[in-house]
C-alpha positions in Angstrom: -148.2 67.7 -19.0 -145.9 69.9 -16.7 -144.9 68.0 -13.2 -146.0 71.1 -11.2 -149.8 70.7 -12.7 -150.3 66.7 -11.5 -153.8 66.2 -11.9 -155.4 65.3 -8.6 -156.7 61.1 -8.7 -160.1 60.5 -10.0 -163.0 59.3 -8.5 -163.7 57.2 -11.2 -160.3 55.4 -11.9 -160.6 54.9 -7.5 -164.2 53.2 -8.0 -162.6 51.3 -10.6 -159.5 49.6 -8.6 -162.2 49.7 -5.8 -164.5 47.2 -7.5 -161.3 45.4 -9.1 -160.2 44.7 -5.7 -163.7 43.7 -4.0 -164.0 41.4 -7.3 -160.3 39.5 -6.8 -161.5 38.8 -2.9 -165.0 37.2 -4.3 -162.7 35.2 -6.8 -161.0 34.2 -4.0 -163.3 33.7 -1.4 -164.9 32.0 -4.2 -161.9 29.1 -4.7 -162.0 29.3 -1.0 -165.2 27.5 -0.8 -164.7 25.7 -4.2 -168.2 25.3 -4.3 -170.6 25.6 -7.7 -172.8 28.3 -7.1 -170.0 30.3 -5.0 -168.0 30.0 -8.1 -170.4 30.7 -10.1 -171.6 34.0 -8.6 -167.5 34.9 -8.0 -167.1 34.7 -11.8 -170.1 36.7 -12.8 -169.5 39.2 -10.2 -165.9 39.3 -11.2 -167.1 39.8 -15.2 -169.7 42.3 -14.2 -166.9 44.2 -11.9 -164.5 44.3 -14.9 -167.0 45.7 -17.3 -168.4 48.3 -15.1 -164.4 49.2 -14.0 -163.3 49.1 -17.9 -166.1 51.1 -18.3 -165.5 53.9 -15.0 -161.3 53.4 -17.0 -162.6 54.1 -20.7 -164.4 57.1 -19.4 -161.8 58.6 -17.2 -158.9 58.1 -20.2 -161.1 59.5 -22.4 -161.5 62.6 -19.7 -157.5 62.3 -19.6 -157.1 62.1 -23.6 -159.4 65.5 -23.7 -157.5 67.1 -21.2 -154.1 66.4 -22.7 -155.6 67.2 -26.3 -157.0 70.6 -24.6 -153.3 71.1 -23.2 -152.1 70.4 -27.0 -154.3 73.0 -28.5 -153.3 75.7 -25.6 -150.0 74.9 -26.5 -150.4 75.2 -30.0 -152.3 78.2 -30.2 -150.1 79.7 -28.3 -147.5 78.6 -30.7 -149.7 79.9 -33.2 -150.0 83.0 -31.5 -146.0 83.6 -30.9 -145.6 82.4 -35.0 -148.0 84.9 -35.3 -146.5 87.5 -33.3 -143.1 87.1 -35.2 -144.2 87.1 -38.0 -146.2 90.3 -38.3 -142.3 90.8 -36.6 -140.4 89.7 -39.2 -143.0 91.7 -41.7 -142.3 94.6 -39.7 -138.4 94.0 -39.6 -138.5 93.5 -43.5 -140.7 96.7 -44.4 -138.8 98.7 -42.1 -135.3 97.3 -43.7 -136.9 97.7 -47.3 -137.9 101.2 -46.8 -134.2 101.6 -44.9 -132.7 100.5 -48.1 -134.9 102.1 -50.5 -133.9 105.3 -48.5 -129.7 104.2 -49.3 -130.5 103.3 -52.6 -132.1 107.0 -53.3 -128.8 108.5 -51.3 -126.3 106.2 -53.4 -128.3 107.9 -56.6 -128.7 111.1 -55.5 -124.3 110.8 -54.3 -124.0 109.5 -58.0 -125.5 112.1 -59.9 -123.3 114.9 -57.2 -120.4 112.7 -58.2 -121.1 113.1 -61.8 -122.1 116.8 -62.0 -118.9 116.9 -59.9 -116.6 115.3 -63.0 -118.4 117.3 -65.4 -117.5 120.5 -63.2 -113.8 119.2 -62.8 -114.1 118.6 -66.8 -115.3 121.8 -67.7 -112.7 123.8 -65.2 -109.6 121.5 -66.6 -111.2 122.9 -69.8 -110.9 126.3 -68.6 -108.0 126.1 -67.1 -105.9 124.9 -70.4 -107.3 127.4 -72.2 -106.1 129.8 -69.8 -103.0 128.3 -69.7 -102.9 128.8 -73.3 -103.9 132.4 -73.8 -101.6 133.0 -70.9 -98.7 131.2 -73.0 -99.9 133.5 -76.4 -99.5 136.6 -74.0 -96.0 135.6 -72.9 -95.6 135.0 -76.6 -97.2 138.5 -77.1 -95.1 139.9 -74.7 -91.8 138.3 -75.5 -92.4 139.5 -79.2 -93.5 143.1 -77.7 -90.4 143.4 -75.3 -88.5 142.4 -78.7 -90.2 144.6 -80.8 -89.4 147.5 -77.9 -85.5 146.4 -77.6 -85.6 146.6 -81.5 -87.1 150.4 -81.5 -84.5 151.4 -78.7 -82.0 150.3 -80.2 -83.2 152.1 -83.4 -84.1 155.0 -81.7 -80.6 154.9 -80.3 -78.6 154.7 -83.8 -81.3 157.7 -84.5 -80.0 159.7 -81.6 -76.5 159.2 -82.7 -77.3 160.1 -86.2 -78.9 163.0 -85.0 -76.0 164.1 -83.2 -73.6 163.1 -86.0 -75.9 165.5 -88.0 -76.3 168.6 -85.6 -72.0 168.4 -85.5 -72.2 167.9 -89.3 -74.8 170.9 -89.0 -72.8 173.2 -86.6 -69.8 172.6 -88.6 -71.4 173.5 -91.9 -73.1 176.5 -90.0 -69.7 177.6 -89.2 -68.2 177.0 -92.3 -71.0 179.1 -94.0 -70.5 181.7 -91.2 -66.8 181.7 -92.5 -67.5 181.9 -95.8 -70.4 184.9 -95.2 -67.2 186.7 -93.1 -65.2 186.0 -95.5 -67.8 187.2 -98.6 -68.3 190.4 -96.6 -64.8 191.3 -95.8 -63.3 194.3 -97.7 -61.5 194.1 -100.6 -58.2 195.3 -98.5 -59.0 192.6 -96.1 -58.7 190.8 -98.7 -55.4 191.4 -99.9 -54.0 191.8 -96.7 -54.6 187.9 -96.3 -54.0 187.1 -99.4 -50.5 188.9 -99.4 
């Protein structure tokens, strides 16, 4: 029992030490005397005293062992109540936590599937990428082979210009050679003499 709750002294248990006392100064007077019937009516007023105050003690400790057993209970159902109380805490605590991680575990999956749609993407676009690396490579190929091609035709076109030329001077000179010969075919026949002699 708390120290700030001291129970208040019972009537009973102060009856009791009452007649206890009132039945030790018969005893007494009692051997005082020393005579038969005084002791005789010391004794049995000293046994009836003592049952009557075991009796008024019995009661009163049964009063006390109530009390403290009501005290118990208070204290355990209040016990019971804060076990109670924590517990539909804790419950609440772990449902709350549960559904908090339930919540993460749905994030981390839904973050995994992004991540893997995300390495399929960077697949596919390393994918695309090397193949345009590779059709950019075949049109530097193309090219190279084109700007080949192209040196080779200018460089043929070239030796055809300078045939060409070869052949209009070849053609001029045969022109005037013809011209010449026409002059000459058409001179007169005293022309001709007069160079010949």
């Amino acid at each position: 029992m708390h120290p700030s709750r001291r129970r208040a002294r019972s009537p009973k248990l102060v009856a009791a030490t009452t007649l206890l006392a009132v039945s030790a100064v018969a005893g007494c007077a009692a051997l005082v005397t020393s005579t038969a019937p005084a002791l005789a009516g010391g004794s049995l007023l000293g046994v009836g005293v003592g049952v009557v105050a075991a009796v008024l003690m019995f009661a009163e400790i049964v009063v006390i062992r109530r009390s403290w057993a009501y005290d118990r209970a208070r204290v355990a159902d209040g016990y019971r109540t804060e076990t109670k109380v924590r517990h539909e805490s804790n419950v609440t605590f772990v449902n709350g936590m549960g559904a908090r991680l339930l919540c993460r575990e749905n994030q981390i999956g839904l973050m995994q599937d992004a991540l893997l749609t995300s390495e399929i993407e960077i697949a596919l676009a390393r994918e695309r990428l090397s193949a345009e690396k590779a059709r950019i490579r075949a049109l530097e190929a193309d090219a190279a082979a084109a700007s080949t091609d192209l040196a080779s035709a200018r460089s043929d076109m070239l030796a055809a210009q300078d045939a060409l030329t070869v052949s209009e001077s070849a053609g001029v000179a045969a022109r005037a050679e013809i011209i010449a010969w026409q002059e000459v075919a058409q001179a007169s026949p005293e022309q001709k003499h007069r160079r010949l002699a």
